[in-house]
Each structure stands twice: as structure tokens, then as C-alpha cells.
N, C-alpha and C positions, 0 to 999 in steps of 0.2 A: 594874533601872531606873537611870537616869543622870541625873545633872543638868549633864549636860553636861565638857568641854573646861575647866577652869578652874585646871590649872596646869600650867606645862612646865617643867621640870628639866634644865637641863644639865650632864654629866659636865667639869669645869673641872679643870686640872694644876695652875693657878698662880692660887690663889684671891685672893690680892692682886690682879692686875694684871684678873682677871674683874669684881672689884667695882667698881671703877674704869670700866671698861669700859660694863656696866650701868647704873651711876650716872649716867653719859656720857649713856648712848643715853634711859634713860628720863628721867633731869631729877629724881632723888630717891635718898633715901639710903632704904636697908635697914630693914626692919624688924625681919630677926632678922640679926643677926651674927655668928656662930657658928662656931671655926674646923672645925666638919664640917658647915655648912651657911650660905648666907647667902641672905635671901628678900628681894623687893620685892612691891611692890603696884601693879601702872598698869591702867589702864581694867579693873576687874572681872578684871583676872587674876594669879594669882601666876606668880612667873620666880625661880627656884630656883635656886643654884650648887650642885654636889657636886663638893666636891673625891674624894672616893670612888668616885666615879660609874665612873672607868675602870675600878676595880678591883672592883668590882659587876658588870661585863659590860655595860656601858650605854656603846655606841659613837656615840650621837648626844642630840640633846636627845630627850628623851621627853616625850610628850604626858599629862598622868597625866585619869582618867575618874573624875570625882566619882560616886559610886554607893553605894547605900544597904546594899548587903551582898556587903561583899569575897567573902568566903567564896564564895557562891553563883556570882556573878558568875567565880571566878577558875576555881572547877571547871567551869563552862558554856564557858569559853572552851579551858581545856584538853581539855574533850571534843571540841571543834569544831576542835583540832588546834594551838592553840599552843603552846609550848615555855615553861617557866618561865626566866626568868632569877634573878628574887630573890623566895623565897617572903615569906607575907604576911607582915609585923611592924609592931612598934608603934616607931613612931618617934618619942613624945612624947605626953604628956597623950590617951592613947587612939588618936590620930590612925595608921591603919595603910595602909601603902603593899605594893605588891606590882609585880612588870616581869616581862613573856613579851615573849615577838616571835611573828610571822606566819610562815607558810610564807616568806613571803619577804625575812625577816629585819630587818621591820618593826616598830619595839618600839612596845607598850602599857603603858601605868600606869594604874594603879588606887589611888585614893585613897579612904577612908573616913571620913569625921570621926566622933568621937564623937559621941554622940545625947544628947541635953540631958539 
């Protein structure tokens, strides 16, 4: 199960000049600013920089799928034919991320939050 589309992640080379950029476009500054990660908050979504992201295998912004059990979710998707790019891990206070792509080289994200 999903709770939907609620953050995209883009792989950024020149995280200075990306913040900048976002700050631009959305009209706010950051909430986390982190030099391996910098996050915003606008209408209900998060918008993520990864300066890492290139070197993860993430050639575009990726869409990450809020869902209540990585795990389950990430082997039902690799049964059904997609390719792992970055197995699951915990990227902070519980919070675990994971990236495949599509037959047609479509990437997915999968996010998890910890459970209260």
C-alpha cells in the first residue's frame, strides 16, 4: 500500500548553485541543509537535492513512493521485473529509502518512514 507520490529527489553535481536555484523556484529556504542532502517543503511535497545521486546510479530526479513496508513492496516489484538500483537503507532516524528502474529505464523510489 502507498500513500501516495510525496517526494522527488534530484541527483544535483553542484549543490551550492541547486539550492540557490530551488530557493528561486519555490520562494523558501531549506529545511535540512546538509552537505549530502538539502530538502524543501512546498504544497504537501518534499524536493530533495543529492549531491550523490549521480554516483548512486540516479540519472534523473526520481519520484520516491511513500509505503508502509519497503521490504515487501521492493521484492513485489523486483518480482514483477524491476532492476535494483540502490538496495533499501536507512538514511536517518529510521527513515529508509530504496531506487529500481522499469523495463524501460524508468526510475522508482520507495520511501518508508518510521512508524511512531
Amino acid at each position: 500500500m502507498t500513500a501516495g507520490l510525496n517526494t522527488i529527489i534530484y541527483p544535483v553535481k553542484d549543490l551550492a548553485a541547486a539550492k540557490a536555484l530551488f530557493s528561486a523556484l519555490l520562494g523558501t529556504e531549506p529545511y535540512v541543509d546538509e552537505p549530502y542532502y538539502v530538502g524543501f517543503k512546498d504544497a504537501g511535497q518534499d524536493v530533495g537535492l543529492n549531491p550523490n545521486g549521480h554516483a548512486e546510479g540516479l540519472t534523473g530526479p526520481v519520484p520516491f513512493w511513500h509505503v508502509s513496508d519497503i521490504k515487501a513492496t521492493h521484492a513485489a516489484l523486483l518480482a514483477a521485473g524491476a532492476q535494483p538500483l540502490q538496495d533499501i537503507r536507512d538514511v536517518g532516524a529510521g527513515r529508509l529509502v530504496a531506487s529500481l528502474k522499469d523495463a524501460d529505464g524508468n526510475l522508482i523510489g520507495l520511501l518508508q518512514d518510521p512508524t511512531g
